[in-house]
Each structure stands twice: as C-alpha cells, then as structure tokens.
C-alpha positions in Angstrom: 0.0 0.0 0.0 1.1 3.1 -1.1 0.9 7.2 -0.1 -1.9 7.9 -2.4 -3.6 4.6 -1.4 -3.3 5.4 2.6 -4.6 9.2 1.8 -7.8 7.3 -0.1 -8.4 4.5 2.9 -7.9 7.6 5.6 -10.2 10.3 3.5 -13.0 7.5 3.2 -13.9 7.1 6.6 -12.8 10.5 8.0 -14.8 12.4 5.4 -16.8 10.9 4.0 -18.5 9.4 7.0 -19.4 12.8 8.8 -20.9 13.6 5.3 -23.5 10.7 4.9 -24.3 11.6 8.5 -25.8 14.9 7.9 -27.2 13.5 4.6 -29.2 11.3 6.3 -30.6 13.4 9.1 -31.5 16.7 9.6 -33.3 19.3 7.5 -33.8 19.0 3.9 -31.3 21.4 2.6 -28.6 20.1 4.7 -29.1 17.1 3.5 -28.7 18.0 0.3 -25.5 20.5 1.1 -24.0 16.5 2.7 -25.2 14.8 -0.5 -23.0 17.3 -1.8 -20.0 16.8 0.4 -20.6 13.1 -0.1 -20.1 13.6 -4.3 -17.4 16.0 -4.2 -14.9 13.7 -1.4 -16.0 10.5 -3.9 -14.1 12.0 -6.9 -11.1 12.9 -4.6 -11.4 9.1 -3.4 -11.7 7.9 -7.2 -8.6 10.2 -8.0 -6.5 8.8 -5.1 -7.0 5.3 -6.1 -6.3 6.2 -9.4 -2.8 7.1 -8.6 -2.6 4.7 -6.0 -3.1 1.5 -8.2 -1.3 3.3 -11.4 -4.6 3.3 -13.7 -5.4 6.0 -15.8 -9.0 4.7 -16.6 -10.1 5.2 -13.2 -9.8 8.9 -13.2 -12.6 8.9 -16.1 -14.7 7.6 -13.6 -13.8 10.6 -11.0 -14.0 13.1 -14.4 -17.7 11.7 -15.0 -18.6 12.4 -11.0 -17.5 15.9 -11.3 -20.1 16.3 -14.2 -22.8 14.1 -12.6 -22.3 15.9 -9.3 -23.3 19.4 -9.3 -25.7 18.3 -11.7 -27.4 15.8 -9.6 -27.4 18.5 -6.5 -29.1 20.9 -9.2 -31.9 18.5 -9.6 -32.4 17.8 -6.0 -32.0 21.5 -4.9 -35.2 22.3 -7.7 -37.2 19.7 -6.0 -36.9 21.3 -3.0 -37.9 24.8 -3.9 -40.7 23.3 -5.2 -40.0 23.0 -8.5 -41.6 25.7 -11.3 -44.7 26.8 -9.1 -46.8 25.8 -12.2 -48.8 23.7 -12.4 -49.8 21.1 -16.0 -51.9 23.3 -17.6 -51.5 26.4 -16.0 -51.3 29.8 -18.1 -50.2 32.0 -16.5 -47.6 34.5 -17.8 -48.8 34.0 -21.3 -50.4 37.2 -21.9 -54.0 38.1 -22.3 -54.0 35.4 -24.8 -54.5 31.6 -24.0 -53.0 28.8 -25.8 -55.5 28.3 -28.7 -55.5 31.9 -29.6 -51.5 32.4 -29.4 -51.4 29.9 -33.1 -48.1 30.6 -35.1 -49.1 34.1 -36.7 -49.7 33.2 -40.0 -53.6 32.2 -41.4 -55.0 29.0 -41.0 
C-alpha cells in the first residue's frame, strides 16, 4: 500500500462518513449540502485510487462524478424549492392570450 492509497483508505472514513451523517438526518437542505459533500470527497477518493493502483482509466470515472455531481445536487435543490410553481396546464404568464389563440401568426 502506497501514499496515495493510505490518503484514499484515511479520507473515506474520516470524510466521508461525517458527510452521509448529515445527509441522512436533519433538515432537507442540509441534506442535500451533505449529499453534496458526499459527491465531491467520492471524486477525490476515485482520483487517489487512481494514482494509488497506477490506472489512468479510473480517473474517467472521478472526471464523470465531477459532471454528474453538481448536476445531480441541481436537480435535488429544484425539488426542494418546489420545482416551477406551475402547475400542468397552468397559463399563466402567457399574456392576455391563452394557448389556442396564441397559433403561429400566420392564417390557417
């Protein structure tokens, strides 16, 4: 076992552990900031084992969690404000005009 390997096996526990603790408990959006946590520590684990076992093709993995990430915590953080505040169906903010009447401009 080498450096980069030790840092990985110490960071996993140490980190990542008080992480999934507040994501599972507590309010909503501190859940989500550990969720967060959780993602960002994973690519720094998947880079360290990279290094640590000499293969390149594991850090494509860490370069796809850094996309997948922030995305992900994106998603989560619109569910929790609720999302658009529209309903299916609803209207509003389309003018005077509804939906039928708006048509493309040009004559039928």
């Amino acid at each position: 076992m080498n450096a980069w390997m030790t840092a990985a096996c110490v960071l996993l526990p140490a980190g990542v552990g008080p992480c999934l603790l507040r994501a599972f408990r507590g309010h909503p959006a501190e859940r989500l900031a550990g969720m967060s946590m959780v993602g960002m520590l994973a690519v720094a684990v998947f880079l360290l084992v990279a290094r640590g076992v000499h293969r390149s093709s594991y850090v494509d993995v860490a370069l796809v969690m850094v996309v997948l990430t922030p995305a992900g915590t994106l998603v989560f953080a619109r569910g929790l404000a609720g999302g658009t505040g529209r309903r299916p169906g609803d209207w509003r903010g389309l003018g005077e005009r509804g939906p039928r009447e708006r048509g493309s401009g040009g004559a039928d």
